[in-house]
Each structure stands twice: as C-alpha cells, then as structure tokens.
N, C-alpha and C positions, 0 to 999 in steps of 0.2 A: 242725388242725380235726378230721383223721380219728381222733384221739386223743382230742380232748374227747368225742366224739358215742363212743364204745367205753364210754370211762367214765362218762358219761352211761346210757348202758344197763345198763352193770354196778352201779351204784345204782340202780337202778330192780329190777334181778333180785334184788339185796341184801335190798332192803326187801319184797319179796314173797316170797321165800325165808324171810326172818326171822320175818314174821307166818305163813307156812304151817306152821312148827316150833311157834306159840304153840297150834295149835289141833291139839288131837289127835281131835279126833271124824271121823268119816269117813264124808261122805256122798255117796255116789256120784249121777250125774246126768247125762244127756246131752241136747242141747238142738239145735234147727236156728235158725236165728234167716235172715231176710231182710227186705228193705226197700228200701225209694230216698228219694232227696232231694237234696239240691243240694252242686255242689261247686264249688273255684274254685283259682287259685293266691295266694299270699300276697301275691304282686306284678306289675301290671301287668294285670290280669284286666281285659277290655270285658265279656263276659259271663259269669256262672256256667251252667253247665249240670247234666244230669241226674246223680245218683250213684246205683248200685245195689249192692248187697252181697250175697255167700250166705258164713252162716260156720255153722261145724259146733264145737261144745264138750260139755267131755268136765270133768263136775265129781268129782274127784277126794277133795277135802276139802271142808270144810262150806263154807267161806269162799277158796277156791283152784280156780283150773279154768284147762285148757290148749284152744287153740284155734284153729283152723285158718279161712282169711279170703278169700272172691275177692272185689274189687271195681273194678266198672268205674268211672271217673270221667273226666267231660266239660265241656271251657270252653275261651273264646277269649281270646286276648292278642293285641297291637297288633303288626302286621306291620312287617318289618325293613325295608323298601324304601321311602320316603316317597312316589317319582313311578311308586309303581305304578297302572296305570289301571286297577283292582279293585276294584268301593266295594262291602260295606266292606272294608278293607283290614284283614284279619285272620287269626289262625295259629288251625287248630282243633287244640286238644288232646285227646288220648285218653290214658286210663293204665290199664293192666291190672295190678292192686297183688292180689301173693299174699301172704297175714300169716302169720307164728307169732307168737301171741298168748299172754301168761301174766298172766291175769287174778286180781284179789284182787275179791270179793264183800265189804263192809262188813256189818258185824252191822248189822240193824234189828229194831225192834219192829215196825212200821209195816208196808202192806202192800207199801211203795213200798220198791224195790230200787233202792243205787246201787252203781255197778262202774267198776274204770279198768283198765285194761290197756296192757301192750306189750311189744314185743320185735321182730322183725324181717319187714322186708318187701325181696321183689322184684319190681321196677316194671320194667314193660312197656313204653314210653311211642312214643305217635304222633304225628305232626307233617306235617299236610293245608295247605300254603301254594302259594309259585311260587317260580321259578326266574328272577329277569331278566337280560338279556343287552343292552348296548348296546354298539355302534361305527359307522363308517365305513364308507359304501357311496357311489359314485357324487358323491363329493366334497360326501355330508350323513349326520348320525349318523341309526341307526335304532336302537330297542326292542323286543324283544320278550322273550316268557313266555312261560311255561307253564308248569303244574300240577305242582308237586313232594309224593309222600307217601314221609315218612326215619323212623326206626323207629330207637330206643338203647334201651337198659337201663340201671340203674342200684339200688343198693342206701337201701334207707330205716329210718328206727328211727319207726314207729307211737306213736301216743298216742292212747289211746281212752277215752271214758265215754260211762256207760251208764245210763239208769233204766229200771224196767222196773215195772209193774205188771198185778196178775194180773189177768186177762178171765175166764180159768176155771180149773179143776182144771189144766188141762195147755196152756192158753196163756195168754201175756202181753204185752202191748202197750209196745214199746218207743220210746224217744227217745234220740238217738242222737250225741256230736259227735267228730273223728277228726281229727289230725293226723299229717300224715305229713311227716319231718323229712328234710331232706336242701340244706345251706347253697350246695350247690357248682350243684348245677341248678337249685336252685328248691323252696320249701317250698309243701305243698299239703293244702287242708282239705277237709269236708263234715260237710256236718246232714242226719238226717232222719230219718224215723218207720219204725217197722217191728213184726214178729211174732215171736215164740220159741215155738216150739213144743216140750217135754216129749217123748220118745221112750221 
C-alpha cells in the first residue's frame, strides 16, 4: 500500500514537472489565500464539521507555483463502546494538516481560474471520546468512564482543486475541494469558500 501511494505521488510530480518544462515564460507571483467550510472523514462520519485554511504560494512560472498549507479540520464519527451511557455517543475529531503543495494553474481565456495541486502532508490528529472500565465488585459488575483526549500523527498525500475568480486587481474569490489520502487510518475531505489575496 505504502508503495502504490509513493508512486502515486511520483506521477502526480511527473506530470507537473512535465508541463512546468513546457512553459518557458516566467511569471513570478505571490498570493495569501484563506477560508473555511466543511469537512468530514470518507467513512463512518455522524457529523461534518468546520474546515479552516491559511496557505501562502509562491508562483514561480506562469502556469506552476509552490505552496505551503495549515488546516484545521473538524467532525464526529460513531463511538467504539455500544453500552456507553453518553448520548450522543460520539468520537470528536480534530486534524491539524500542514501541506507542501506543487501546484499546476491551467491556461484560461476566461476570467475563471482552475488549479489542482499536491504533494505532501503532516497530520496532527485529535481524538476527544471515553475510556470504559467494567468488573466485579461486591458480587455485582460495575461501569464506569471517563473522558479520554489521545493525540497520533501521521503522513498524507493531498489532492487539491481550486477556482478562483477575480473580485479586483489584487483579490479573488475562491472555491475550494481537498482530499487528503491516507488508506491505513482513514481518508478525509472538505469544501469551502475563500480569499487570495495578490502580495
């Protein structure tokens, strides 16, 4: 698995490598972009929650730019203990995803930008649930809990698109969707709307 997701990225740097050889003009560019909107995990998700982004890019060639990504993303999935007395019975997730992004700009006429990007992310990730405990006391079982928050890390390969349309000389109004891949803990998405501002 850890091999197809390598090679996997390495066509993806291929093909963006390829097309930044095809365009020799050079148009330098730097851009802040932020937003929010909703995010969720691919599977098993009770609720989505909020997604927020700050990323900072750096356009290099006319159609090519590098890019740096923090994003927090939030949602709940269905808790592992069936006879817990916790309603609702839910795991809240947090993910703290830092990107290196290597983005390709598509030529357009039109005033509407579209963009995909990826390359690598390291995930942060939180986990707000309970801890239960049963056994034998006084010749009857008891239950009890309490509040567990458990904290891992883990490595992701990003998939990002992007439109954007220009509001003015030096900002534009974007839309936004992001997968972040990773088969062994759980794949996890978000949409949303946001700003690019020209520097």
């Amino acid at each position: 698995m850890t091999k197809s997701i390598f090679l996997l990225l390495a066509t993806t740097f291929s093909f963006l490598s390829s097309s930044a050889q095809t365009i020799g003009q050079i148009e330098k560019e730097c851009r802040i972009s932020s937003g929010l909107g909703i995010a969720g995990a691919t599977k098993n998700t009770t609720s989505v929650g909020p997604d927020y982004w700050l990323q900072l890019e750096y356009k290099f060639l006319k159609n090519v730019s590098i890019a740096t990504e923090f994003e927090n993303m939030a949602y709940k999935q269905p808790g592992y203990y069936e006879n817990l007395p916790v309603k609702p019975n839910e795991i809240k997730r947090v993910n703290n995803n830092f990107s290196l992004l290597l983005k390709y700009h598509f030529p357009a006429k039109s005033k509407i930008k579209f963009t995909i990007a990826s390359g690598w992310t390291y995930s942060v990730l939180t986990s707000d649930y309970y801890i239960l405990e049963t056994g034998i006391e006084n010749g009857g079982t008891y239950l009890s809990y309490f509040r567990n928050i458990s904290g891992s890390s883990d490595y992701r390969i990003p998939f990002l698109a992007e439109i954007q349309y220009p509001f003015s000389k030096n900002l534009n109004v974007e839309a936004r969707i992001k997968y972040n891949l990773n088969p062994q803990n759980g794949n996890t998405y978000a949409a949303g709307l946001g700003l690019s501002l020209k520097l």
